[in-house]
Backbone bond lengths (Angstrom), bond angles and torsions (degrees), N, CA, C in turn:
res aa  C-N    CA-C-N  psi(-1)  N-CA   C-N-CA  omega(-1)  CA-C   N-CA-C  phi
1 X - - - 1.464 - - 1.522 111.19 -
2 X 0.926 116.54 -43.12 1.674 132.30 175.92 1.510 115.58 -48.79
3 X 1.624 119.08 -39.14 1.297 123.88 162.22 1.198 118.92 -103.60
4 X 1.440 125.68 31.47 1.093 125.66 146.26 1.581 114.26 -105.02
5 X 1.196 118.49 -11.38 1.305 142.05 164.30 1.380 130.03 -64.14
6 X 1.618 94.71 -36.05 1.653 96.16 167.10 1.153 110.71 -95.56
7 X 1.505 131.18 -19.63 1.592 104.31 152.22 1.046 143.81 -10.81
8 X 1.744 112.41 -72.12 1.196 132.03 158.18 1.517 135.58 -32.14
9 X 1.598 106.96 134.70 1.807 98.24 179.91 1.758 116.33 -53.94
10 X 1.227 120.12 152.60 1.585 128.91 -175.66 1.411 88.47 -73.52
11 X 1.819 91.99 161.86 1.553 100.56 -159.30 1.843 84.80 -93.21
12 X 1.492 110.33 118.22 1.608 107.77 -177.00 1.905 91.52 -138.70
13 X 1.406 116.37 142.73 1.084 167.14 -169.08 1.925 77.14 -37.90
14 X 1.083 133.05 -40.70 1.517 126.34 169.27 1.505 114.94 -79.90
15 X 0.914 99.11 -50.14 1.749 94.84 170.93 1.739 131.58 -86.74
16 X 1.783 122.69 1.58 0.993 103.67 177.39 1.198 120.73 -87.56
17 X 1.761 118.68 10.90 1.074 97.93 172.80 1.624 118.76 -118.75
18 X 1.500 116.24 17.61 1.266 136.54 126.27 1.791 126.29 -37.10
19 X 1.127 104.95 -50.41 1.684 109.51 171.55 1.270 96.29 -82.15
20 X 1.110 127.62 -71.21 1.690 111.02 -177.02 1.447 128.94 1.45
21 X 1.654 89.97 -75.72 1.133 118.39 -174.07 1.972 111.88 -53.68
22 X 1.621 100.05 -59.07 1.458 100.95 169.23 1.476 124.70 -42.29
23 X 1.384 91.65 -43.72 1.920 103.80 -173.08 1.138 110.36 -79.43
24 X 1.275 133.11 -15.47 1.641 138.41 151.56 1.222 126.56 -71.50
25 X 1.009 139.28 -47.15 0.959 152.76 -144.18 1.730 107.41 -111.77
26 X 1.217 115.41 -73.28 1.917 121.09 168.43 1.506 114.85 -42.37
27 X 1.018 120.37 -45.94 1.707 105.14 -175.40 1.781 108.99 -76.88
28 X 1.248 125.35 -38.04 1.417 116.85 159.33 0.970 143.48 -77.85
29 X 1.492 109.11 -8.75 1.998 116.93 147.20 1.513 100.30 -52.73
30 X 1.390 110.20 -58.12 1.582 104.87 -163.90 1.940 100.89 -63.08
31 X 1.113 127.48 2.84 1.290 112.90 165.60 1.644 121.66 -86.57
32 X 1.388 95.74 -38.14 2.112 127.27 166.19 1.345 85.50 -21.35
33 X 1.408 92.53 -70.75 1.639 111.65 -141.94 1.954 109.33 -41.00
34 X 2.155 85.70 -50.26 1.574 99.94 -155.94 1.934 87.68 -64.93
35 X 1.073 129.75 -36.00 1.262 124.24 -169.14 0.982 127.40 -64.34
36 X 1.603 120.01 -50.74 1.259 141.65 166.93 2.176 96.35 -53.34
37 X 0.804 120.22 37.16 1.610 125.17 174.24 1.307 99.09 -125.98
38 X 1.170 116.26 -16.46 1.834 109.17 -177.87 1.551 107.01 -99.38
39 X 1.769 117.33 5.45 1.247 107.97 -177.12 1.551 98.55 -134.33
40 X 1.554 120.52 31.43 1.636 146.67 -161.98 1.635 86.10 -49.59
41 X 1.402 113.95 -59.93 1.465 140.15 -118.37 1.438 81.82 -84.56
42 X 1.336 115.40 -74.03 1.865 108.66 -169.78 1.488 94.74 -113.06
43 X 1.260 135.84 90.07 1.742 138.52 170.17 1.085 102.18 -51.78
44 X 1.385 104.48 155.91 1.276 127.05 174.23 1.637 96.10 -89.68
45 X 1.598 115.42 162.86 1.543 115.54 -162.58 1.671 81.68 -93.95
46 X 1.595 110.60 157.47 1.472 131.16 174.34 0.703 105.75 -65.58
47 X 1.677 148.65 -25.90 1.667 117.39 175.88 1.054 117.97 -87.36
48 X 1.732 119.11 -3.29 1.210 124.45 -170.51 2.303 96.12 -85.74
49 X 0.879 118.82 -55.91 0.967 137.32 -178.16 1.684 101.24 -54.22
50 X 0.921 133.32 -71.00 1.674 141.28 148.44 1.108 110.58 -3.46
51 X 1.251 103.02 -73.50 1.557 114.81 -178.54 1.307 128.93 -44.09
52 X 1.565 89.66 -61.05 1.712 113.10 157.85 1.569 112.64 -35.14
53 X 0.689 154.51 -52.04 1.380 148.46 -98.69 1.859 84.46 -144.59
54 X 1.381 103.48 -51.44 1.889 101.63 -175.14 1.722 111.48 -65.64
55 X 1.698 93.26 -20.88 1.538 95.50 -158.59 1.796 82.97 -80.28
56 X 1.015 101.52 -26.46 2.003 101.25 -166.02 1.628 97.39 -57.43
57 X 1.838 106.94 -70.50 1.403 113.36 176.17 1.433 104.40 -40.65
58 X 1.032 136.56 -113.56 1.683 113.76 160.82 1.677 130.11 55.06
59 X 1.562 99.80 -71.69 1.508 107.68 -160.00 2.160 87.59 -103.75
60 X 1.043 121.59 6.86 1.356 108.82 -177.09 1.616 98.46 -118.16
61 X 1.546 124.59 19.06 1.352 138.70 144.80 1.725 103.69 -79.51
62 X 1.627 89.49 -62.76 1.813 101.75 -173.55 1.346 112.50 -50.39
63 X 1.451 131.91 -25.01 1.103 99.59 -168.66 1.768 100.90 -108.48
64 X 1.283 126.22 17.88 1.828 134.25 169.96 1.587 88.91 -53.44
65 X 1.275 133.90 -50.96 1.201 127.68 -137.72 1.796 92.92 -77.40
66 X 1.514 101.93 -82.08 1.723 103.75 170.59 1.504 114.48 -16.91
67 X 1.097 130.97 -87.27 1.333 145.32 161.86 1.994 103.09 -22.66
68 X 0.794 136.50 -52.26 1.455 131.99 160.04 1.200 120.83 -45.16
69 X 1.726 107.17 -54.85 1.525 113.34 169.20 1.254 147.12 -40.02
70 X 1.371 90.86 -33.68 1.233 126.36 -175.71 1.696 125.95 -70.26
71 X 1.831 90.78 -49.41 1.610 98.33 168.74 1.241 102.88 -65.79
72 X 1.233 132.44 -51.85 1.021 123.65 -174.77 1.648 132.65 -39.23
73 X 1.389 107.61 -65.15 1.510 127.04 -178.82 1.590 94.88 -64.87
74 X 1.479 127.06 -29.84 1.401 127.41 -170.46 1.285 107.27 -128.46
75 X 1.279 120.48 67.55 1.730 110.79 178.65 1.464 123.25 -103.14
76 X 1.940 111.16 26.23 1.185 127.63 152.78 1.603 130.00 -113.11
77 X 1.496 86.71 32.22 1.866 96.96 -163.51 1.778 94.91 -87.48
78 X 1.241 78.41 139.61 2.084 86.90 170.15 1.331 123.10 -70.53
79 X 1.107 128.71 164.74 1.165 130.48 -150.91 1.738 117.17 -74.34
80 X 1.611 89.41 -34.72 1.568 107.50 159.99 1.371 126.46 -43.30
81 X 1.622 94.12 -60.60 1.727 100.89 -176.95 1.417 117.20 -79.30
82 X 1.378 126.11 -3.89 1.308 138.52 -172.49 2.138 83.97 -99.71
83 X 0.814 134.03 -10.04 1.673 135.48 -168.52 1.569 93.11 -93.70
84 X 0.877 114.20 -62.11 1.778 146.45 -139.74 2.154 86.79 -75.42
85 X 1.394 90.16 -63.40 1.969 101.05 179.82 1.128 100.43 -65.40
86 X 1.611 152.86 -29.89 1.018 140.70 -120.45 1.992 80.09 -116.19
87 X 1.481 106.77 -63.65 1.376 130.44 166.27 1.660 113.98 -37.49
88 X 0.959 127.63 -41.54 1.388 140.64 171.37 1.436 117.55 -73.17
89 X 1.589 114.53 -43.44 1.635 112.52 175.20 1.656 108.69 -61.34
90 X 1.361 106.95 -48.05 1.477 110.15 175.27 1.285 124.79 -54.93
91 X 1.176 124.82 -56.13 1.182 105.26 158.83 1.906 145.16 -74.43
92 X 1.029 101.54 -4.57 1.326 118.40 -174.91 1.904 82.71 -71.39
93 X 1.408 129.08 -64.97 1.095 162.53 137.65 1.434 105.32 16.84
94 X 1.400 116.69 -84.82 1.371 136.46 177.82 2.350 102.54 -49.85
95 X 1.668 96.44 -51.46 1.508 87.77 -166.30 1.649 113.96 -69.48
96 X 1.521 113.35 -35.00 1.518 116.51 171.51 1.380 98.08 -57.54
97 X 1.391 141.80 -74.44 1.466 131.61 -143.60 1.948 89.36 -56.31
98 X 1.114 141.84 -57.45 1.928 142.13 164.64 1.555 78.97 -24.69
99 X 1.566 122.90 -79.53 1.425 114.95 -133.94 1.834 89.77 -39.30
100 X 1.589 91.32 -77.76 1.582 101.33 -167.03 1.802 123.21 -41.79
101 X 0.986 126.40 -19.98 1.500 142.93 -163.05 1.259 95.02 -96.57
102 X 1.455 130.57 -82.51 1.801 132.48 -134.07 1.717 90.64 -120.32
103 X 1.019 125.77 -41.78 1.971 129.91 -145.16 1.841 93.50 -78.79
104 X 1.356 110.92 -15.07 1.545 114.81 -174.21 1.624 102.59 -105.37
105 X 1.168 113.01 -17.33 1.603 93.93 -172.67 1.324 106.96 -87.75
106 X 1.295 120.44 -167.09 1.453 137.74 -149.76 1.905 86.30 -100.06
107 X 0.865 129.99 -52.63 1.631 138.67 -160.54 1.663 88.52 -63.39
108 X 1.449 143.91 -28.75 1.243 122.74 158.64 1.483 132.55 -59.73
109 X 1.299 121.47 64.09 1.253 130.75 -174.75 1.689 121.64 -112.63
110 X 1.096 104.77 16.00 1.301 114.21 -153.53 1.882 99.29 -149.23
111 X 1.904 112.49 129.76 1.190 110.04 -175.74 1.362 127.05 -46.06
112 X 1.104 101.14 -40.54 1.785 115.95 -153.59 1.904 104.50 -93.57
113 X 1.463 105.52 11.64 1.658 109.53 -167.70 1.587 97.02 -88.74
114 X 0.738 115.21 -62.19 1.866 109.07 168.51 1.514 119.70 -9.51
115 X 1.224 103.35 -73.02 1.572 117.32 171.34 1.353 115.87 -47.81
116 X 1.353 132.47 -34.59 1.425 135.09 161.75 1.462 104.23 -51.97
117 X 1.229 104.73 -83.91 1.498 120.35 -160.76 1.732 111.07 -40.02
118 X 1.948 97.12 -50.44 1.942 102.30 163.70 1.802 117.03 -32.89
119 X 1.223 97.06 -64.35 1.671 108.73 -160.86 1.790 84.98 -61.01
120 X 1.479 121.08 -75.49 1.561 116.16 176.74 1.211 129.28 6.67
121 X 1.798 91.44 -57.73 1.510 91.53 -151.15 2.080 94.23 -97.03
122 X 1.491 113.74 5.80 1.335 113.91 -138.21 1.989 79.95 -106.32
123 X 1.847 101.21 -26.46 1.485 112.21 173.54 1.670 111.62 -58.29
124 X 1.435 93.19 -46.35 1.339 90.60 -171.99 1.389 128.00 -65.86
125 X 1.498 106.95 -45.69 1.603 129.68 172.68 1.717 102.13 -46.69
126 X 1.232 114.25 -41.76 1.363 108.25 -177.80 1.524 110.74 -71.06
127 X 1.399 110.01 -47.47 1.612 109.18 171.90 1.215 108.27 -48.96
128 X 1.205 144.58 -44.85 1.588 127.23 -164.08 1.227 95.45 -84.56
129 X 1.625 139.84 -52.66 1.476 128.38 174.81 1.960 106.56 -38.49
130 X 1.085 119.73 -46.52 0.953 116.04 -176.01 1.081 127.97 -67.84
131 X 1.413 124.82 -28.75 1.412 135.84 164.97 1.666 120.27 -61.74
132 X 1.343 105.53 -42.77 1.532 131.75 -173.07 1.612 91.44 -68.27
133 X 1.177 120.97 -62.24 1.762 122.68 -172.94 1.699 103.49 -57.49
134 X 1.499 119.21 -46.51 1.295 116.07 -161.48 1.782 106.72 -61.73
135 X 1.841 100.50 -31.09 1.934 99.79 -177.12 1.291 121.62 -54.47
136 X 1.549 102.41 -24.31 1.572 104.70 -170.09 1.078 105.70 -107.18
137 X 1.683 131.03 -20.53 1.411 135.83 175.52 1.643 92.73 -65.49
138 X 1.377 119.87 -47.68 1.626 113.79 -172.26 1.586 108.13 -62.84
139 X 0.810 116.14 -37.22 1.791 131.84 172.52 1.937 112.25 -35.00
140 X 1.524 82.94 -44.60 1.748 71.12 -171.71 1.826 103.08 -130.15
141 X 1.268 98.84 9.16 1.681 94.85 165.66 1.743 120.11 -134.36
142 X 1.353 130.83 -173.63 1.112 114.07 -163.78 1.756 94.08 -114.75
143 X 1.313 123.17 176.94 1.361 141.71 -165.34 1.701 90.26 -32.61
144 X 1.648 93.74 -86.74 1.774 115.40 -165.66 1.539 95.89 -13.93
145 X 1.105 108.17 -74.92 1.657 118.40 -163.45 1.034 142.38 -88.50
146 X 1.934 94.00 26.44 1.195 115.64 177.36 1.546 107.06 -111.67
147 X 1.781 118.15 -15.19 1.416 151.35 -162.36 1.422 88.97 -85.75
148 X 1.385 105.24 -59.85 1.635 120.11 -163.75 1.643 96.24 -65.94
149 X 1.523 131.39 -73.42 1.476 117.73 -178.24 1.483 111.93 -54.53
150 X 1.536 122.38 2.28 1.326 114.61 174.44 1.496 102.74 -77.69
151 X 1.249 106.89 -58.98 1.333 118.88 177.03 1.720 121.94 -26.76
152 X 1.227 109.25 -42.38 1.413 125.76 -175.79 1.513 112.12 -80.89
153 X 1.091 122.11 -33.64 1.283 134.47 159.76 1.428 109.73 -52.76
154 X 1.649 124.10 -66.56 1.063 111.49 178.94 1.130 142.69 -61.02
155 X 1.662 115.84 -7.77 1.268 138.99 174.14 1.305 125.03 -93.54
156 X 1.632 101.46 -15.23 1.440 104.75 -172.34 1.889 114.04 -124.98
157 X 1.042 100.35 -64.01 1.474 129.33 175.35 1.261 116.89 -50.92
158 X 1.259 106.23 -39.76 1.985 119.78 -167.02 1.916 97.18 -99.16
159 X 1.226 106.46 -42.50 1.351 91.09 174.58 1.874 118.44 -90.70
160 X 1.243 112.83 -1.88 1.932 109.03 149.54 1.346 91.26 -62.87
161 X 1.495 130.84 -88.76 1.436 127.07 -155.96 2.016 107.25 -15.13
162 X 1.496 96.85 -75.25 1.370 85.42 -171.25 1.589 123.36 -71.81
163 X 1.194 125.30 -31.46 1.175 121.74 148.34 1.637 123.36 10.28
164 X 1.877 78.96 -81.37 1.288 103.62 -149.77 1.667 113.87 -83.06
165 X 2.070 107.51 -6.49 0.915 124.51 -168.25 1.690 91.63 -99.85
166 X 1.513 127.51 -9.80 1.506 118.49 -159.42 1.531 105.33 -92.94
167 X 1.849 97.86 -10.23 1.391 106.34 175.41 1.551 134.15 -68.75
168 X 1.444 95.82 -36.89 1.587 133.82 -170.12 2.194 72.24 -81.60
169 X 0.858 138.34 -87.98 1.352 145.28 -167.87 1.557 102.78 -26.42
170 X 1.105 125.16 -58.57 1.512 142.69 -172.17 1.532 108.78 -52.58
171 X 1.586 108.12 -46.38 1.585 130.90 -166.29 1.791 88.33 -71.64
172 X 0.957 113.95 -53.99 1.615 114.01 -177.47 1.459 116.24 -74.31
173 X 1.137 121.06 -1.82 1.852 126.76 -176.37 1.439 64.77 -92.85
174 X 1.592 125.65 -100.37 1.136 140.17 -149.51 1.847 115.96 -29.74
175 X 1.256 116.15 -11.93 1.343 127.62 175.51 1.375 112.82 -100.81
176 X 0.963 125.90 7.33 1.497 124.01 178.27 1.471 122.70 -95.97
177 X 0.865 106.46 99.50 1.648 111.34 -158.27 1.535 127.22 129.20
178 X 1.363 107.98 -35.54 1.378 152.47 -139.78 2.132 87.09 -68.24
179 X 1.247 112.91 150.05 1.794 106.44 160.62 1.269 115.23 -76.91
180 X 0.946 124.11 118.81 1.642 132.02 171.04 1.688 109.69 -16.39
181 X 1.489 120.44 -33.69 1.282 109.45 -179.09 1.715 103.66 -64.91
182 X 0.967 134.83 -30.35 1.233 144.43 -160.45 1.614 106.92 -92.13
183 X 1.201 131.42 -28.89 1.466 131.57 -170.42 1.365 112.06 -82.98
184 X 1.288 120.16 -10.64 1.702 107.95 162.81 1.514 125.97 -91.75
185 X 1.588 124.81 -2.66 1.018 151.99 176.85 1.941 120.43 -69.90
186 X 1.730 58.18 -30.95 2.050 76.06 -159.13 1.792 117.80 -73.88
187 X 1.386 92.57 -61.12 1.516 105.79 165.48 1.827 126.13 -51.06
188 X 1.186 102.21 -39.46 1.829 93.85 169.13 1.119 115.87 -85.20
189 X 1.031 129.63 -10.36 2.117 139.93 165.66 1.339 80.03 -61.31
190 X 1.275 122.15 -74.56 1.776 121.38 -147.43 1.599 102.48 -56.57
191 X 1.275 112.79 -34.79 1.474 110.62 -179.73 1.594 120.34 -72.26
192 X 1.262 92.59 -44.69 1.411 110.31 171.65 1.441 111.35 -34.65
193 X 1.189 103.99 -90.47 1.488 128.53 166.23 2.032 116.21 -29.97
194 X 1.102 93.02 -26.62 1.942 109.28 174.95 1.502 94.43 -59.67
195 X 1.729 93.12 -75.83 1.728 108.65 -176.35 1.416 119.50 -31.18
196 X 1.463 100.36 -61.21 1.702 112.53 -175.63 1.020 118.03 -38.63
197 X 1.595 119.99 -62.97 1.504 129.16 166.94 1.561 102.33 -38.08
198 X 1.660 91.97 -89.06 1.565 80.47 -155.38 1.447 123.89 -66.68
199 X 1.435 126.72 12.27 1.729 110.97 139.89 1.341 130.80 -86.25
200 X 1.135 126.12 2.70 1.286 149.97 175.73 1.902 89.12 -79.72
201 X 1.170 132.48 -74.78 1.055 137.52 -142.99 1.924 87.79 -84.49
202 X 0.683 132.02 -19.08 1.712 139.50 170.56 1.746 103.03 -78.03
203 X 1.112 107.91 -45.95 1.353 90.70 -166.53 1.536 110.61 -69.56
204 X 1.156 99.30 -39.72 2.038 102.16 173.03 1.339 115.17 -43.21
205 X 1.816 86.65 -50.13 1.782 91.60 -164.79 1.534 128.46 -69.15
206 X 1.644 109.69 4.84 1.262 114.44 -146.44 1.606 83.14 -118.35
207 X 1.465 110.84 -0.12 1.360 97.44 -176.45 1.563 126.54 -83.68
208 X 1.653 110.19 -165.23 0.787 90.67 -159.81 1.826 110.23 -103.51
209 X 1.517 107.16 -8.79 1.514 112.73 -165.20 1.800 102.80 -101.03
210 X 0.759 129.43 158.21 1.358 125.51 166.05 1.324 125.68 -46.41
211 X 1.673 108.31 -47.93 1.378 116.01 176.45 1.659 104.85 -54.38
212 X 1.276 126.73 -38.66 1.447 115.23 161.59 1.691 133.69 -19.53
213 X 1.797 93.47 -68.97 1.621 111.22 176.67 1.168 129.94 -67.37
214 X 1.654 101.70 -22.55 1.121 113.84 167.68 1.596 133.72 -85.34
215 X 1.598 123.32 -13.56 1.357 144.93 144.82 1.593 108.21 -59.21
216 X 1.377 115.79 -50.45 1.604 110.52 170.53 1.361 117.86 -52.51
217 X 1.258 124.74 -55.30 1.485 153.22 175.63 1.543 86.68 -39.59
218 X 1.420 114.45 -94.29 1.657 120.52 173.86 1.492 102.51 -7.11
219 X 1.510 124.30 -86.51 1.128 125.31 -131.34 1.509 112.78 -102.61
220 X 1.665 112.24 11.08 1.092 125.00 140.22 1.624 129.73 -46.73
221 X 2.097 94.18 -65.02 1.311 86.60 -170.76 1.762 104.05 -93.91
222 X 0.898 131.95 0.10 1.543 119.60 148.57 1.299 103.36 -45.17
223 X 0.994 134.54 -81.24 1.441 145.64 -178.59 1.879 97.32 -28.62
224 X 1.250 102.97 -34.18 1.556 87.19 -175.01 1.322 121.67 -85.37
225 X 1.584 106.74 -30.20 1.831 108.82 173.64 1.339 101.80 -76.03
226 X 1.297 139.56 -33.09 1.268 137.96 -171.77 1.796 94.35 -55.51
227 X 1.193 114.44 -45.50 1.174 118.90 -165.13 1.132 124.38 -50.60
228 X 1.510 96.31 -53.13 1.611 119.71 -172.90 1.487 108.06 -68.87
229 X 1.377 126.15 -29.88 1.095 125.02 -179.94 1.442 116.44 -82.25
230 X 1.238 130.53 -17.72 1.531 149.44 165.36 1.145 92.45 -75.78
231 X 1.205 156.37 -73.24 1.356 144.91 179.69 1.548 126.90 -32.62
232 X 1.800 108.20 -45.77 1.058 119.25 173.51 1.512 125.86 -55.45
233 X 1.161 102.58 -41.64 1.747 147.83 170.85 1.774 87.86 -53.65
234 X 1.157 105.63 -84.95 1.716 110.33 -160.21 1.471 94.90 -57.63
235 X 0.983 137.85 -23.86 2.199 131.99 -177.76 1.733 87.94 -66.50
236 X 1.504 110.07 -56.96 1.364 97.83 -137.45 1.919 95.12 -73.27
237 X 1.845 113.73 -12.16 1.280 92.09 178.68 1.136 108.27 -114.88
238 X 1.340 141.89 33.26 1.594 153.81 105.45 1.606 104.34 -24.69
239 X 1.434 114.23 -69.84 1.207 111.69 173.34 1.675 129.52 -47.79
240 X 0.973 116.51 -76.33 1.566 125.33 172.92 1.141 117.23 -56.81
241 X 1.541 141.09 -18.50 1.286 139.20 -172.32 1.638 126.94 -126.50
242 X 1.828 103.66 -37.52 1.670 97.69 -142.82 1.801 63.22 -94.82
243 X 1.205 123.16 -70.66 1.734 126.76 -166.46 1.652 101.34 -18.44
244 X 1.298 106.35 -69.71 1.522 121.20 -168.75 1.260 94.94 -36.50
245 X 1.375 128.15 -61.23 1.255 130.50 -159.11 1.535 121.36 -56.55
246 X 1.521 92.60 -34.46 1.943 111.54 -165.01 1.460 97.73 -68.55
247 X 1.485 107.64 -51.74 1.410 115.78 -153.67 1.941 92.80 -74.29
248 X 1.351 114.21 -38.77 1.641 93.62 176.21 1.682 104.09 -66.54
249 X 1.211 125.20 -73.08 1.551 112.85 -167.72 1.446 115.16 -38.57
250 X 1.289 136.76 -13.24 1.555 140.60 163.18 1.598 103.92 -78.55
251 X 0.928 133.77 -56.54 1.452 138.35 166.62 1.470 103.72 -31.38
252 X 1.317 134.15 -57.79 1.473 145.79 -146.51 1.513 82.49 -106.45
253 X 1.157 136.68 -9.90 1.870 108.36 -171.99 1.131 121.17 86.31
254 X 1.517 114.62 -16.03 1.887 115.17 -147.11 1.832 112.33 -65.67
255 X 1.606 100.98 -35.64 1.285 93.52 -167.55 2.183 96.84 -176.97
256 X 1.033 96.09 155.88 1.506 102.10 -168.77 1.344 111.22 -106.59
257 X 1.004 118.82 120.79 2.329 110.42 -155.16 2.023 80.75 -133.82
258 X 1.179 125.06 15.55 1.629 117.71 176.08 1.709 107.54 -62.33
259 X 1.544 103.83 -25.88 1.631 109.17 -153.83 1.354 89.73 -108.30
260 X 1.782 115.91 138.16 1.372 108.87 159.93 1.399 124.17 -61.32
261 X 1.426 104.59 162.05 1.531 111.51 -160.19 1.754 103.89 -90.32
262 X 1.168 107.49 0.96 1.663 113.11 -153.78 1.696 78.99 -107.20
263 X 1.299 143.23 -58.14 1.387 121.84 -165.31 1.279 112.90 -98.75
C-alpha cells in the first residue's frame, strides 16, 4: 500500500482539499449505491434522491454552528452531556434537511419512501462530516494514515449515520396510515431511538482502550444486520397490511394518509 501511495501527489496545501473531498465523499456513495438496491424495484426519481443527499451534506455544515454553541454557553458540560447534545443536533439535523428536501414533494407517496430519503440524506451528512474531519486529519498526518482513519470511518461512523437515520425513516413508514392518535408518538421514538444509538456508539468510541472501539465497532454492525432484517420485516408488512389499508380508506373517502403526518 505504501508504494502505491507514493504514486500519488504529496498531501500540499493545494491538494488537501482535493483528497478531502475524494475521501469524503467516494466511500459513502459506495454505501448510496448498496442501499438504493433495496428500493431497485420502484426507485425513487433522481432529483428526489439528489436532493436528499445535498440537503444531508447541507445539514452536517448546519449543525457545526449549534454544536459550537453549545461549548460555548456550556464549556463545563461532561462528556456525557456534551455526547447526548452533540448526538441529538445531528440528527434533529439529518431529519429536517428530508423534512425540507423529499417529505414535501409529490414522489412521497409510497410507505417505505421515508426510509430512503432518511439513509440519503444521513449518506450525505456523513460525507461532509467526513470531508470536514479529513482537512484537519490531513493537517497533521501524512496520506497512509489518513486512508487508514478513512477506512474506519467508513466502517464505523458512516454506517451509525444511516443506521441511526433508517430509524427516524422506519418511525415515519410506520405512520402512514396510522390514526392520528398514534402519529405524534411515532416520530420522537424514531428520534429517540436515533440519539440512543448514536450516543451509545460515541461513548465507546471516544474511549480510551481499544476494547472501547472495538465494542463500538461491534455494536454498530449488529445494529446493522438487525437492521436489515427489520427492514425486510417492515417491506413484507407494507405489503400485506399498511397498502391494503390505504387503498381501502381511499375507496371509502374516509381520510387521505398519501402525505406525511409530520409536515
Amino acid at each position: 500500500m505504501e508504494s502505491i501511495i507514493a504514486l500519488l501527489p504529496p498531501v500540499t496545501p493545494q491538494t488537501i482539499y482535493l483528497y478531502a473531498i475524494i475521501g469524503g465523499f467516494l466511500p459513502p456513495l459506495l454505501w448510496l449505491l448498496f442501499w438504493l438496491r433495496e428500493d431497485k424495484k420502484d426507485p425513487e426519481p433522481r432529483r428526489v434522491i439528489i436532493g436528499s443527499f445535498l440537503f444531508g451534506a447541507l445539514s452536517g455544515i448546519f449543525a457545526l454552528p449549534f454544536q459550537g454553541l453549545f461549548m460555548t454557553l456550556f464549556p463545563a458540560a461532561t462528556l456525557l452531556v456534551s455526547i447526548l447534545v452533540f448526538a441529538t443536533v445531528e440528527e434533529l439535523s439529518k431529519y429536517f434537511s428530508v423534512r425540507v428536501s423529499a417529505l414535501r414533494d409529490v414522489a412521497n407517496d409510497e410507505p417505505f419512501d421515508p426510509v430512503i430519503y432518511m439513509l440519503t440524506a444521513a449518506i450525505g451528512f456523513a460525507a461532509m462530516e467526513n470531508t470536514l474531519y479529513l482537512i484537519n486529519y490531513l493537517n497533521d498526518f501524512d496520506l497512509l494514515n489518513s486512508l487508514l482513519e478513512r477506512g474506519k470511518r467508513f466502517f464505523g461512523s458512516t454506517l451509525l449515520h444511516i443506521i441511526s437515520s433508517v430509524l427516524i425513516g422506519i418511525s415515519l413508514t410506520l405512520s402512514y396510515g396510522k390514526r392520528k392518535k398514534w402519529r405524534p408518538f411515532l416520530l420522537p421514538l424514531g428520534i429517540v431511538s436515533a440519539v440512543g444509538l448514536h450516543s451509545v456508539f460515541n461513548i465507546y468510541v471516544t474511549g480510551s482502550g481499544s476494547r472501547d472501539v472495538f465494542t463500538a465497532f461491534l455494536i454498530v454492525w449488529v445494529a446493522f444486520i438487525i437492521t436489515l432484517v427489520a427492514l425486510e420485516f417492515l417491506k413484507d408488512y407494507i405489503k400485506k397490511y399498511m397498502v391494503a389499508k390505504v387503498v381501502s380508506k381511499k375507496l371509502h373517502a374516509e381520510e387521505t394518509v398519501t402525505k406525511n403526518p409530520f409536515i
